[in-house]
C-alpha distance (Angstrom), angle and dihedral (degrees) to the residues before:
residue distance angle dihedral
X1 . . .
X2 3.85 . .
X3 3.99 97.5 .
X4 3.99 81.7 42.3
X5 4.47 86.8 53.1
X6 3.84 84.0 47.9
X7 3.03 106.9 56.2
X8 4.34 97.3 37.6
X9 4.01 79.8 53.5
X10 4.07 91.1 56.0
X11 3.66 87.7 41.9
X12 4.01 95.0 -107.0
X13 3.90 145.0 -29.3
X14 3.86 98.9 -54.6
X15 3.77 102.0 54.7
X16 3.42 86.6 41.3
X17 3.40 106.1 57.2
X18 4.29 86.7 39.3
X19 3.84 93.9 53.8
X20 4.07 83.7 41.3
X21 3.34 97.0 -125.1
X22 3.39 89.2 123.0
X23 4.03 124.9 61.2
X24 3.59 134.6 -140.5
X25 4.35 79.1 -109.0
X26 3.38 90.6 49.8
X27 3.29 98.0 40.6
X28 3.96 91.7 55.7
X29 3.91 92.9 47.1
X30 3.66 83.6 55.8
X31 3.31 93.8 57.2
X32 4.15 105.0 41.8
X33 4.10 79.8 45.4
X34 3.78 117.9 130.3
X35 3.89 133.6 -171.0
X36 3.94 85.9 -123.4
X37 4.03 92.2 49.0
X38 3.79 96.0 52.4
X39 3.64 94.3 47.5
X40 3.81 90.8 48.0
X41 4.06 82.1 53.5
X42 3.60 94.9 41.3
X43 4.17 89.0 55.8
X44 4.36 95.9 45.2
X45 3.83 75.6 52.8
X46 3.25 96.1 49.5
X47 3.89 98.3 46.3
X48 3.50 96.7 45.3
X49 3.55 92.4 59.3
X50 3.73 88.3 47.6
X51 3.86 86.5 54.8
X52 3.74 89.7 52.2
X53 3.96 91.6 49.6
X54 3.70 93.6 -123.3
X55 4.11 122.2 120.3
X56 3.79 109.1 -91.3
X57 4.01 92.8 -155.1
X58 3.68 92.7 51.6
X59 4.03 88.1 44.2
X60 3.88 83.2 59.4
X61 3.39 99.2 40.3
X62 4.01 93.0 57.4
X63 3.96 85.9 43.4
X64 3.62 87.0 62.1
X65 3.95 98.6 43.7
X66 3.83 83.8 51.2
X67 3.61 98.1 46.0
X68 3.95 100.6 38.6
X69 4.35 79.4 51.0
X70 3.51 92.4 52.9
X71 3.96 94.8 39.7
X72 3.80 83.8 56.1
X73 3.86 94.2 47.9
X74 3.26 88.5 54.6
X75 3.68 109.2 49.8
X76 4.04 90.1 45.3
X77 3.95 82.0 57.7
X78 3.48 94.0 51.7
X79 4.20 100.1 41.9
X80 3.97 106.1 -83.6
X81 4.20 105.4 116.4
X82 3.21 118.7 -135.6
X83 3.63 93.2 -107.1
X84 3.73 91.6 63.8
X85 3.72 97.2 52.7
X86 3.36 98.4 53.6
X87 3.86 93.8 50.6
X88 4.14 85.9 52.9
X89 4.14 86.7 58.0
X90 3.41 100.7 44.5
């Protein structure tokens, strides 16, 4: 789910992987990556957050916020502007 938040936040796999926000893991997960896997993923996430009493949609919500930050971090780092990246999540 992560390398999946990534790269939606970079605006896919290429600009992710140039702006290095993206791994050579990541970037493989990405690839073998099916509709049916992250759903299975987004549902263990889901339930253990039930389990843990705490609200799975605003768990994934934060995970987002945190991931689309550090995604942006990142690519300014590496010699995207700011400007760019947020065009590329729009």
């Amino acid at each position: 789910m992560i390398a999946r938040i990534k790269c939606e936040a970079c605006g896919g796999v290429r600009p992710a992987m140039r702006w290095r926000v993206l791994n050579a893991d990541d970037a493989q997960i990405i690839e073998e990556d099916t509709e049916a896997q992250y759903e299975r993923d987004l549902a263990l996430f889901r339930r253990w957050h039930r389990r843990r009493g705490t609200d799975p949609e605003s768990a994934l919500q934060e995970l987002r916020r945190r991931m689309e930050r550090h995604a942006r971090e990142l690519a300014e780092e590496n010699g995207r502007s700011r400007k760019a990246i947020s065009e590329a999540i729009k």
